[in-house]
C-alpha positions as CSV (number, residue, x, y, z in Angstrom):
1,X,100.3,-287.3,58.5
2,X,99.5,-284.2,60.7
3,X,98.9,-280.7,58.3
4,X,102.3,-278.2,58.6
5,X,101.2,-275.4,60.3
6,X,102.4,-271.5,59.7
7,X,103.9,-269.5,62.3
8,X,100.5,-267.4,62.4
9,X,98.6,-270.4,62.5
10,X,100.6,-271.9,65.3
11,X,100.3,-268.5,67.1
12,X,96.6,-268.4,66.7
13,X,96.2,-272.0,68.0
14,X,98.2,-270.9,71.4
15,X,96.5,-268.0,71.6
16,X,93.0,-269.8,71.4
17,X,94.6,-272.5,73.6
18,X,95.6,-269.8,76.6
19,X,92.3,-268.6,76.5
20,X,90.5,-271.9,76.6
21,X,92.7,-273.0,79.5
22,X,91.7,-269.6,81.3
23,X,88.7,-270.7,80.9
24,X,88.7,-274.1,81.8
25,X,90.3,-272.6,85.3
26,X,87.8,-270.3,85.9
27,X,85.1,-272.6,85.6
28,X,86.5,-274.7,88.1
29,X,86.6,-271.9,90.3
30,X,82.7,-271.1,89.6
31,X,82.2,-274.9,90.2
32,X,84.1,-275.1,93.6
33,X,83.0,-271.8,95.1
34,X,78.7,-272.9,94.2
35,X,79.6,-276.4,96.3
36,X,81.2,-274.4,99.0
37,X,78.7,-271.5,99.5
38,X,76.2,-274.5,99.6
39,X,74.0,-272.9,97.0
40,X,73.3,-276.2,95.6
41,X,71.6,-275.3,92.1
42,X,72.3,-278.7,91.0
43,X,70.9,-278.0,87.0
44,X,73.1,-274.7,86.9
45,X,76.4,-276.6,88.2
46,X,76.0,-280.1,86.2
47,X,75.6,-276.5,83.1
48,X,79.2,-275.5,84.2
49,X,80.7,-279.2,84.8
50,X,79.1,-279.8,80.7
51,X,80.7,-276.6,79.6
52,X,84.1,-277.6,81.6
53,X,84.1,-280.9,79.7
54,X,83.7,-279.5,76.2
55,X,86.4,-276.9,77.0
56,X,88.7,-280.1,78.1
57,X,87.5,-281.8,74.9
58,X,88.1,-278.9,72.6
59,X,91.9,-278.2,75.0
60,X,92.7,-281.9,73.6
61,X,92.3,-281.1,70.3
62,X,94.3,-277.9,70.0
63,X,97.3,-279.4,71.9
64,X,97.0,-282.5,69.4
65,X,97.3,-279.8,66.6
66,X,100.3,-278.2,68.2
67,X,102.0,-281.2,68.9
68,X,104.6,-282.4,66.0
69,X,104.7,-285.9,64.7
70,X,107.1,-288.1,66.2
71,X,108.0,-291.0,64.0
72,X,109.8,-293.5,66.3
């Protein structure tokens, strides 16, 4: 059974959730615009791809938290 969350905690978790999805977004903008510019430093984008995966990781978790029980 999932914890019950307080209104602040619940307002802290989409507030951290915004910001990691800002994030998340803007990395895949880095990401896109080092391919297209062709300035191929491979070790700095698979960095950003590894950082962009852990962000998508951590995005899973917080929506999970956010998410009520459904008992079918």
């Amino acid at each position: 059974m999932r914890e019950t969350l307080s209104d602040e905690e619940r307002a802290l978790l989409h507030s951290e959730l915004h910001r990691l999805q800002i994030e998340h977004r803007d990395l895949d903008a880095a990401i896109a615009a080092l391919e297209q510019l062709g300035a191929m430093d491979q070790l700095q984008v698979q960095r950003l791809k590894k950082r962009k995966l852990h962000l998508k990781d951590r995005l899973i978790v917080l929506q999970d938290r956010l998410t009520p029980d459904i008992i079918a």
